[in-house]
Structure formats: C-alpha cells, structure tokens
N, C-alpha and C positions, 0 to 999 in steps of 0.2 A: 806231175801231180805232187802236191806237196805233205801228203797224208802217207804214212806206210801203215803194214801191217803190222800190227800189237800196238797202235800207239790209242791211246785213252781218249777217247771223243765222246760229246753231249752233243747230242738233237737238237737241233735249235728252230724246230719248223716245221710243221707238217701235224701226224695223229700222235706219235713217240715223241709230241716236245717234252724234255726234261730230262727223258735218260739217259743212261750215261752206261758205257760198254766199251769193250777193244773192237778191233778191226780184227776180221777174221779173216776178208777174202778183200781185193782193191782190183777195180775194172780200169785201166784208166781210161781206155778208147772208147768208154761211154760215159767218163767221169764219175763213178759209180763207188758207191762202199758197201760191204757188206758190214753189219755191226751185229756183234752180238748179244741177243734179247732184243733188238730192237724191229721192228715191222717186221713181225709173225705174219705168214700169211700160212692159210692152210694148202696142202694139195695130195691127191689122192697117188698113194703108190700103188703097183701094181705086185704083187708076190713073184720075182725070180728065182726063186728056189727053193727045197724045203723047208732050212733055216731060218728063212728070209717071213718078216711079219710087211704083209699089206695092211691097206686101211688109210685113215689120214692120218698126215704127219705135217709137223707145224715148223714151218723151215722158216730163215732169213730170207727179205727181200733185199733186193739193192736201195739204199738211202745215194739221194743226186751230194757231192761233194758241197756243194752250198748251203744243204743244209745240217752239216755236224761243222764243230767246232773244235780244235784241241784243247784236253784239258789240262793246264801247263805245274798243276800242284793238288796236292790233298783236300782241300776245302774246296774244290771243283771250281777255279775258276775258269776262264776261256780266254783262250787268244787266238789272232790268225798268226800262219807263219811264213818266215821270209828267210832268203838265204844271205848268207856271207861269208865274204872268205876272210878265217882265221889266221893269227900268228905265221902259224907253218904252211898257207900257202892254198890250205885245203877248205873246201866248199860243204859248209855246215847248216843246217837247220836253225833259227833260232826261234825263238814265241818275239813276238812284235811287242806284246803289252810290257813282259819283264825285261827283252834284253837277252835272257838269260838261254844258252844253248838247249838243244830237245835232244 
C-alpha cells in the first residue's frame, strides 16, 4: 500500500468528494483508510463504566484506497504515488505529478 499514516489525503469519490484530512488508521488487507473528518457514520455505544458516556457517537468509516488522493503541497494539489530507488540505494516514495520525494 502505497498511502501511510499522517500522510495528507483528498476524497476524490464518493459522499466526502472534496475533503481533505490525514490518515489516522490504514487497513491494508482490505485496502482501506481511515481519514479524518471524513465519512462520519453514526453508531450507538453502549456505557462500560461509570465514567464512561453512552449514546451516539460519530466515528470514522473506512474510505476504499481508490478513492483519496495524496496531497503532495499547500494549495492541495494531488498526485498518485510511485516508488524509487535513491542515490544511496534506498527505496523511497515519490508524487508522480512533481517528481519530487513524499
């Protein structure tokens, strides 16, 4: 999987086309991302303790890997990514649109 966690992804598909959040959680055995702020779903907790508040709670869904994008700079542009190996040997991420290492 070529996506990790904290890297800065945009929706590119689906009900959340447009936003843009990090990677919180990455499933890769189901291709999956978790993003955050993006497909809230609701679900009911149940209270485990006294501390503990029940009720509903608006959690992250998994987004399928096809549809975010990395964002590869400030002005939120996208790129897909691809790997290569560097000067010293070692096997590096880059964005495909710039070139330019992730």
């Amino acid at each position: 999987m070529r996506l990790k966690k904290n890297d800065t992804v945009k929706i590119i598909a689906g009900k959340d086309k447009g936003v843009t959040g990090k990677i919180i959680k990455v499933d890769p055995e189901n291709e999956r991302v978790y993003v955050q702020g993006a497909n809230m779903v609701s679900k009911a907790m149940r209270k485990r303790n006294q501390q503990d508040q029940g009720g509903i709670v608006k959690i992250e869904a998994p987004v399928h890997v096809s549809n975010v994008a990395l964002v590869i700079n400030k002005s939120g542009d996208t790129s897909k990514v691809g790997y290569k190996i560097d000067a010293n040997g070692k096997k590096v991420r880059y964005a495909k649109k710039t070139g330019e290492v992730v």
